[in-house]
C-alpha positions, 0 to 999 in steps of 0.5 A: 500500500502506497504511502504519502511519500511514494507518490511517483509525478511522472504518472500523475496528471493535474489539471488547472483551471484558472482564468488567470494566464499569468497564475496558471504559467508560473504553477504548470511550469512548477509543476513540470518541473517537479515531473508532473503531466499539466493540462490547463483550461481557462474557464469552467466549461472548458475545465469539464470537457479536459476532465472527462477527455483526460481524466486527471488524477486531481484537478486544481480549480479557481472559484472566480471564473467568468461563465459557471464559477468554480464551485459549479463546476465542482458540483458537475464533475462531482454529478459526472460517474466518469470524474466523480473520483477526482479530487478538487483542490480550489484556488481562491482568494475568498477565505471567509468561513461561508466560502470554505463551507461552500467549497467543501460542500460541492465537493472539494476536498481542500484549498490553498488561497491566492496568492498562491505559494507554489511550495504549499500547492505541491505539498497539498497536491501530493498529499491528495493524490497519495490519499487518492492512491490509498483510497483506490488501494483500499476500494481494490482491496474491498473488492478483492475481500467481497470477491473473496467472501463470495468465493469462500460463501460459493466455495463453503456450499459447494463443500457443503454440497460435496459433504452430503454426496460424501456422507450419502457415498460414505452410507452406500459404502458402508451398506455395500460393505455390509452386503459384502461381509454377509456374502463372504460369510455366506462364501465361507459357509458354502465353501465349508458346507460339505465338510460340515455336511460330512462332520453331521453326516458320520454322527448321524449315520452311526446314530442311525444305525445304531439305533436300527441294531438296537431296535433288533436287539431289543425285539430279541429280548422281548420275544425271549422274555415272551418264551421263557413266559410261555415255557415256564406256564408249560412245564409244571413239573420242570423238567428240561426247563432247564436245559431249554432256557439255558438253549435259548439264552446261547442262542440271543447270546444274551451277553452280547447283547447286554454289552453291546447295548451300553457300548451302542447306546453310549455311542449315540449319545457321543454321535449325538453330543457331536452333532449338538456340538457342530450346530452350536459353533455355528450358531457361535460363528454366525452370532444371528440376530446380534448387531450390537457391540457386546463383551465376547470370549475370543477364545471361544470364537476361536473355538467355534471357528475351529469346529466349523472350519474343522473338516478344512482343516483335520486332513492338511494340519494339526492345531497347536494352540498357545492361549494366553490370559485373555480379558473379554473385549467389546465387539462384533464376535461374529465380525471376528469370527469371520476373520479367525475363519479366513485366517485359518482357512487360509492358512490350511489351504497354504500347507501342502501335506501335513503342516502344524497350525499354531494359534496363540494369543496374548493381551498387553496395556489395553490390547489384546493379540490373536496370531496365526501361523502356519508352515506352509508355501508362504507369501512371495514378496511381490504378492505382500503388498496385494493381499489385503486389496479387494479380490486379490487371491493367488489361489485358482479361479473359482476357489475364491472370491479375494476378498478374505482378507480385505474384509478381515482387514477392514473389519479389524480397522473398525474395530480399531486394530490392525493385521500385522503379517509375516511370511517367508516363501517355503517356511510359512506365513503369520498372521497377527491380530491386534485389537484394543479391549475397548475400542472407539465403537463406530455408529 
């Protein structure tokens, strides 16, 4: 911003308005000197024409004139848009307080009196044209300011608008996820419904048929007690009843019976327990109906998992489980359920032959840990940075949808915890959980 001594003459133009030849020569000449552009006019008239055709940055404007007098001609460039700006300085000898009042009342904005001490014009007109310079300065500055208002009020709505396309995609979003957790679990499920099939199907068979042998067994004893009811009413004097109940006895092979009976009855109620079982982990692995953040037992989720994901899991490797002292921690169980299924799933699939997977879990300063680790293939390192992308899977097409793992990790991010991985190719890969027992739970 332009101060009062950083007025530049060379580029400002005055404009004199004077009657008097010998007045206007002696100020225009000074004036030039000091670098100033000078037009001059003779008369009111001619003065307005010069300012509207030049424009001048002041106009220094004597009150005396013949034709319209100074002040009128004050009052007309101050009625003109185009010269309303300029500022007017008079020249007059009139120092009487009605003149001064007059002067400023049309428009100007100072006065020197005649006769005239060029030293005071130039200091009076510099001062002026440096507040001019400010005042345009500060009118840029406004402009500039309500333009910036204008941008920031357009630029906020438009924020405002994007926010609430945001927060809708955001809701979409979270819907789609939500769809998609269910489908991966529906996926897992599918995927692992044979071998669930196969865990009922053996108890079930067994049971079945266990419950036919009995079935026959117990008819043999009835119709044995049915005999020996008929033999004994027949034989008053009992002779060879003996014998005969000793016959029948060998042939029900009533000893047989009498084991085989506690050995089949105990088994199906095994087979059974193992059924109620199986049914239960899914009903543990699914938690149906709960969509509320609540305490769970990780270790039971883990458990339940096991059972379900068991028939994946029995023929590639045995299970070692390491469990630490876990508290309770508040989540979604059947959420990370879902993980611990994909993990260990996972870790299954990477094991060619027979392969050890080692569960082991630990809790430290308000967190707890779940890591699994198998001996498998192991993860290539150009693959590492992939695995956690959607439908990224190294396995054959058709054997998976690629999103496990993405899931688990946006699962285990809401929760707010994060997958910690390490794998070497050839020696096996871990899988680490951490969650924090009280997390920031997510509307």
């Amino acid at each position: 911003m332009s101060t009062l001594s950083e007025v530049e003459p060379q580029e400002h133009t005055i404009l004199i308005v004077d009657d008097t030849p010998a007045n206007v020569g002696v100020l225009a000449d000074y004036l030039e000197d000091q670098g100033f552009r000078v037009v001059v006019a003779q008369d009111g008239e001619e003065g307005l024409k010069r300012a509207e055709f030049v424009r001048p940055d002041l106009v220094l404007l004597d009150v005396m004139m013949p034709g319209i007098d100074g002040f009128e001609t004050c009052r007309r460039l101050k009625a003109a848009e185009q010269t309303r700006e300029i500022p007017v300085i008079f020249m007059t000898a009139l120092t009487d307080t009605g003149s001064v009042v007059t002067g400023f009342g049309v428009g100007g904005v100072d006065y020197v009196t005649k006769p005239l001490q060029v030293e005071e014009v130039l200091v009076r007109v510099t001062t002026h044209l440096s507040l001019r310079n400010l005042h345009k300065q500060l009118t840029a500055q406004n402009l500039r300011l309500q333009q910036e208002v204008e941008d920031r009020q357009r630029a906020e709505e438009a924020l405002r608008k994007v926010g609430e396309e945001q927060q809708s995609l955001i809701r979409k979003l979270q819907e789609a996820h939500d769809q998609l957790l269910q489908s991966e679990k529906m996926a897992s499920i599918g995927q692992l419904a044979a071998g669930i099939a196969h865990e009922i199907n053996n108890p079930v068979g067994f049971v079945s048929s266990n419950m036919g042998a009995l079935q026959d067994y117990i008819q043999t004893l009835l119709d044995l007690i049915d005999r020996y009811d008929d033999v004994v009413a027949q034989v008053p004097e009992g002779q060879g009843v003996l014998h005969d109940l000793a016959r029948m006895k060998q042939d029900a092979d009533i000893e047989f019976l009498k084991s085989d009976i506690v050995a089949l009855m105990a088994e199906s109620k095994e087979g059974l327990k193992r059924v109620k079982d199986i049914v239960q982990a899914l009903k543990d692995f699914s938690h149906v109906g709960e969509s509320d953040w609540l305490e769970a037992d990780l270790h039971h989720g883990i458990d339940s998992t096991l059972n379900i994901a068991n028939n994946e899991i029995k023929y590639k490797a045995r299970v070692v489980k390491e469990y630490g002292d876990l508290p309770k921690v508040t989540c979604l169980a059947s959420q990370l359920n879902q993980v611990f299924m994909n993990l260990l799933v996972n870790a299954a699939h990477a094991i060619q032959g027979e392969g050890v997977i080692t569960i082991r879990t630990g809790a430290s300063d308000g967190w707890v840990w779940v890591s699994i680790r198998d001996n498998g293939a192991g993860i290539s390192p150009e693959n590492m940075n992939r695995i956690f992308e959607p439908f990224f899977t190294t396995k054959p097409i058709g054997s998976g949808t690629g999103l496990g793992l993405s899931l688990s990790y946006s699962i285990v991010k809401k929760h707010g915890g994060r997958i910690d991985v390490e794998s070497e190719p050839g020696k096996g890969t871990c899988f680490t959980v951490h969650l924090p027992v009280h997390p920031e739970m997510e509307s």
